[in-house]
C-alpha positions in Angstrom: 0.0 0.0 0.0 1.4 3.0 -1.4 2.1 5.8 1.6 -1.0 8.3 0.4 -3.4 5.0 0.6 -2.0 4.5 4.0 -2.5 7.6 5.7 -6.1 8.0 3.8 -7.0 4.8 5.3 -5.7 6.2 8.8 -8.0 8.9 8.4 -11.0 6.9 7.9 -10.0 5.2 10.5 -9.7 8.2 12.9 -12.9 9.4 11.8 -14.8 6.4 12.5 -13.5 6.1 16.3 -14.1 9.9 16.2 -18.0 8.8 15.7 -17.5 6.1 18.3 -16.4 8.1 20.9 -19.0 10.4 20.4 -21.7 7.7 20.5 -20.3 6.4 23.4 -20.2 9.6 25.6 -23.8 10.4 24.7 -24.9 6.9 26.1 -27.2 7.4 29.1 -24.1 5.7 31.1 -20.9 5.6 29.0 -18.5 2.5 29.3 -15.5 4.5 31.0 -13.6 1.4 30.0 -14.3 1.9 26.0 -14.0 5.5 25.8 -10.4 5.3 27.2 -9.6 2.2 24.5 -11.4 4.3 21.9 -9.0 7.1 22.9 -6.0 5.2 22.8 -6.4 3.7 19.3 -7.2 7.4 18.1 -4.1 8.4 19.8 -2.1 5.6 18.4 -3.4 6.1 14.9 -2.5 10.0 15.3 1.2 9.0 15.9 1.6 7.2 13.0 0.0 9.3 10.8 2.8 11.6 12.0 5.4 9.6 11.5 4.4 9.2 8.1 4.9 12.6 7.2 1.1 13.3 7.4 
């Protein structure tokens, strides 16, 4: 996968948990637990969108 397709795709990706997170914090009890896994796979995504020049 070319570098452009791979940070495109991370995007996606970003946006998506982006959704997620929101979903989840507007739950009538949000799952602590998932919004801080949610967070770290945003985070994680982040840093390598950044290391690929992004």
């Amino acid at each position: 996968m070319a570098q452009s397709q791979r940070i495109e795709s991370l995007k996606q990706r970003h946006q998506t948990l982006e959704r997620n997170l929101d979903q989840e914090r507007t739950r009538p009890m949000p799952d602590t637990a998932a919004i801080a896994e949610i967070k770290r796979m945003k985070l994680a995504i982040k840093d390598e969108m950044e290391n690929l020049g992004a």
